[in-house]
BAKOL-44798 format. One record per residue (C-alpha): x, y negated, z; residue in three letters. Coordinates in pm, whole numbers, plus 50000, padded with zeros to 5 digits. Layout:
// BAKOL-44798
XYZALA;...
This chain:
// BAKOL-44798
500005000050000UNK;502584976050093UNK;505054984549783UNK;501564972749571UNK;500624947049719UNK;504604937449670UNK;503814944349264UNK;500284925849291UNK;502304892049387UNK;505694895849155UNK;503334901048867UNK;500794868148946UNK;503614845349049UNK;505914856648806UNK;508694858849142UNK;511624882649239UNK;510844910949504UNK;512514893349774UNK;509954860949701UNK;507484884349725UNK;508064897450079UNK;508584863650164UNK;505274849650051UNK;503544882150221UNK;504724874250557UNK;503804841450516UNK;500354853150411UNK;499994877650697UNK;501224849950948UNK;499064819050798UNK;496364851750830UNK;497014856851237UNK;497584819151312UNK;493954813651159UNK;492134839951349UNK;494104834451681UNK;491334810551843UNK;488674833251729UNK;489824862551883UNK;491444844352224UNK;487504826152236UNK;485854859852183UNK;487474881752356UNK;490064870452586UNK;488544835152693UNK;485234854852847UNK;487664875653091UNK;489584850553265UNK;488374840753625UNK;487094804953629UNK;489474776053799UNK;489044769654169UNK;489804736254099UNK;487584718753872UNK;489014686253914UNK;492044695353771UNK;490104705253458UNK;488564674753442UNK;491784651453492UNK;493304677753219UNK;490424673852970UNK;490664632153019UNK;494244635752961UNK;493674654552680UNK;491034632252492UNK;493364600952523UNK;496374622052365UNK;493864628452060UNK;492814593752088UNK;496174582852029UNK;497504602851797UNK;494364592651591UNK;495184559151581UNK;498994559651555UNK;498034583051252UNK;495644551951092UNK;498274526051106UNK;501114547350988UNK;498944554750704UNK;497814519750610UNK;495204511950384UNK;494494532050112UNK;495794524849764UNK;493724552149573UNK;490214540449671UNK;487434557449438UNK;484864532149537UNK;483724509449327UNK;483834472449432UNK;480794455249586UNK;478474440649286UNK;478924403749435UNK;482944405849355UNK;482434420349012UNK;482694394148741UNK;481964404648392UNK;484554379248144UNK;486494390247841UNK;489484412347886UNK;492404425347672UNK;493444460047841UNK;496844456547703UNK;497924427547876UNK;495144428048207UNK;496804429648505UNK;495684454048801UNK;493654427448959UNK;491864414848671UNK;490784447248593UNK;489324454748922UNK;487894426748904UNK;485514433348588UNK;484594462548779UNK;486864491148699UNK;488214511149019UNK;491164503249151UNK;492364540649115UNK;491284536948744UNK;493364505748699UNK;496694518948822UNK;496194545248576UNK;495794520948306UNK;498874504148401UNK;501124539048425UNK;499834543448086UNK;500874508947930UNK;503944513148156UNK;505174546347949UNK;504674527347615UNK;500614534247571UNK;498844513947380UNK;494984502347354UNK;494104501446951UNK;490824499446994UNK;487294494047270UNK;487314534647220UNK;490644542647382UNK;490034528147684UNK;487964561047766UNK;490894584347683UNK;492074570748037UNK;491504604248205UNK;488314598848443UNK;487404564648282UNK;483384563348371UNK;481204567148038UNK;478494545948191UNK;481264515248324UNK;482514514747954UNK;479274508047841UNK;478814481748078UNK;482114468347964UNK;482224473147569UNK;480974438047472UNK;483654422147692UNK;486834441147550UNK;488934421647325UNK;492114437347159UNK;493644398247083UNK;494914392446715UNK;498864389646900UNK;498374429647030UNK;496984443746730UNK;499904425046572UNK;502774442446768UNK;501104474746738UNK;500994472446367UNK;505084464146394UNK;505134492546653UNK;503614519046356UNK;505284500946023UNK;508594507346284UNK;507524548146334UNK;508544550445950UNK;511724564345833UNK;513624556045552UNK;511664585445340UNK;508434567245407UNK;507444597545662UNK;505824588645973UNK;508074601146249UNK;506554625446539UNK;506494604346753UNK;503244592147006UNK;504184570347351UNK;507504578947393UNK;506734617847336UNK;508234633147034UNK;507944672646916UNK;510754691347097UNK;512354730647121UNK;510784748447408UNK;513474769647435UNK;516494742347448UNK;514774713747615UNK;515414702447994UNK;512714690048244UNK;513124654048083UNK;511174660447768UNK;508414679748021UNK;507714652248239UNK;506574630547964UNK;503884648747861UNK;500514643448069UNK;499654663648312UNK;503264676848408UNK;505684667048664UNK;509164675248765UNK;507834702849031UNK;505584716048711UNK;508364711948490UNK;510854733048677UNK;508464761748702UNK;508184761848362UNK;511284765548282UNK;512004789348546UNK;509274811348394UNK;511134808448053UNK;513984815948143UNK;512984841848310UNK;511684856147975UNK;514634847247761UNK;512274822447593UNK;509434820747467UNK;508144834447144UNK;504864820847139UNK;502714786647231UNK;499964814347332UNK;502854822147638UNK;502174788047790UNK;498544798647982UNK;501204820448151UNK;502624797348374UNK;500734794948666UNK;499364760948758UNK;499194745048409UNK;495624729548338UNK;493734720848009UNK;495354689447979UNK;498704699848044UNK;498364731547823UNK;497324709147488UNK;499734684147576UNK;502704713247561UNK;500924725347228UNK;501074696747072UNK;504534688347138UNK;506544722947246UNK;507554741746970UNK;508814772346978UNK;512034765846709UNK;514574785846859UNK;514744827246891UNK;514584846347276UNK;517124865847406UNK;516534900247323UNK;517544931047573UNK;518714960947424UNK;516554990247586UNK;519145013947533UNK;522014998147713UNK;519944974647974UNK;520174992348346UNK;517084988748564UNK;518454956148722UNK;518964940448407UNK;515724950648275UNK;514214940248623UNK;514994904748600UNK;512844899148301UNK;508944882248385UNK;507544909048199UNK;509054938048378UNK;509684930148760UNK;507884965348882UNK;511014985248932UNK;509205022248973UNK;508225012848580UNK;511435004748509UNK;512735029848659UNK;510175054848484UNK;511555038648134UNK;515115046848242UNK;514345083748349UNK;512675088248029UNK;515355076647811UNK;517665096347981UNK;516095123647919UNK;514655122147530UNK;517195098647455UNK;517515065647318UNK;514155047047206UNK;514085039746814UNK;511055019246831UNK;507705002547008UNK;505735034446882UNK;508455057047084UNK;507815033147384UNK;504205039647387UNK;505405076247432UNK;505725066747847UNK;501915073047956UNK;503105047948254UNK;503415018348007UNK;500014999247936UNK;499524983647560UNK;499314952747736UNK;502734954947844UNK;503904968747561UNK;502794941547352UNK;504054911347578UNK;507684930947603UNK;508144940247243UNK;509724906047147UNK;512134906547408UNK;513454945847335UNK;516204954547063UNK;516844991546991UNK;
């Protein structure tokens, strides 16, 4: 049970067996500090004698309450106000005038009614090179309100000196061949396989903690060999997946493992192969009918699933 559960978590994380045990105990101890109050008010709490000295209770529970009191508030001013706030401002404060989103500043925008949260968004986007073209764009802003837009449509102005520099900005995007580069706000098409976390981090959706495990999972592959691979990484959502399809390419070949030479450490290490006693199984097998020839001689071992079969086959040479 305990070697399965092991499996169970290498294969879902995509981790090394000692991770593995590592993020079981942690499981089974997050599991015990959980239910310890339960269990202690259920069944031990009922079985001890009551105190011969309630006032010492009492001075203990007062004691107690103005501890908690006090670590409330020391937690409220170390936190300060909040920057994110989702609310939208009071309809007295909200001022409906003309605005250019390319040039607005934070405060001008919350002032016309757009949440504050929404704003600093706008202003990461301009920040990375992002540019409004049209009223339209303003609602690829990722949770921009449908029903504020409308509100705000007739009051959007892209002025004559914006739509100016972002006509120099495109006639600029064209080489000397009169072919658009591939380039989009400072995010160009790059190789999957020989990029670093840099050219991750600009795409939406992705950060550096993101980008590392992505590349950890590759190169824990020996590359990828298909776009399809990139569901595979755990944590990755919708936008982050079409962001990495639209700009990760997979240009350069994986590293291939020769089957017949590998040992079951080397073959271990690979994503697609960290249960050992199927390793193991594979190396027992060739040892014993000799070297594989092919995928259809692989599908020989009644251990190995097509599934597997058809995520390793890339990554084997024969």
């Amino acid at each position: 049970m305990y070697q399965k559960i092991l499996n169970v978590l290498q294969d879902f994380f995509g981790i090394s067996r000692k991770e593995a045990r590592g993020a079981l105990m942690m499981m089974v101890f997050c599991t015990i500090l959980i239910w310890t109050p339960f269990v202690f008010r259920r069944w031990v709490l009922p079985f001890v004698p009551p105190s011969t000295h309630p006032p010492e209770m009492q001075v203990l529970d007062s004691i107690a309450a103005l501890l908690e009191k006090q670590q409330a508030l020391n937690y409220k001013s170390k936190r300060g106000p909040v920057s994110f706030d989702k609310t939208p401002m009071a309809p007295e404060r909200i001022k409906l005038v003309d605005f250019d989103p390319n040039v607005a500043t934070e405060r001008e925008l919350t002032g016309v009614g757009i949440p504050a949260f929404i704003a600093k968004r706008i202003e990461r986007f301009r920040s990375k090179g992002g540019k409004f073209r049209r009223r339209e764009d303003l609602l690829k802003i990722y949770d921009f309100p449908a029903d504020l837009y409308a509100r705000l449509e007739r009051h959007i102005v892209i002025t004559l000196e914006t739509a100016g520099e972002i006509r120099k900005e495109n006639v600029s995007k064209v080489n000397s061949h009169g072919f658009a580069s591939k380039q989009t706000d400072n995010k160009r098409v790059f190789d999957i396989n020989q990029c670093d976390t840099t050219a991750l981090i600009r795409l939406k959706g992705i950060g550096s903690k993101l980008a590392q495990r992505i590349l950890k999972f590759r190169d824990g592959l020996g590359g990828f060999h298909s776009t399809d691979q990139f569901a595979e990484v755990y944590g990755l959502d919708s936008l982050a997946l079409s962001e990495l399809r639209q700009y990760a390419k997979v240009n350069s070949p994986v590293k291939k493992i020769n089957i017949n030479e590998a040992t079951v450490a080397e073959l271990s290490q690979h994503s697609y192969l960290k249960n050992r006693k199927l390793v193991q199984i594979l190396i027992n097998y060739r040892n014993e009918h000799g070297p594989f020839r092919s995928l259809e001689e692989l599908r020989k071992v009644k251990a190995v699933d097509e599934t597997t079969i058809q995520k390793i086959g890339p990554y084997l040479s024969f």
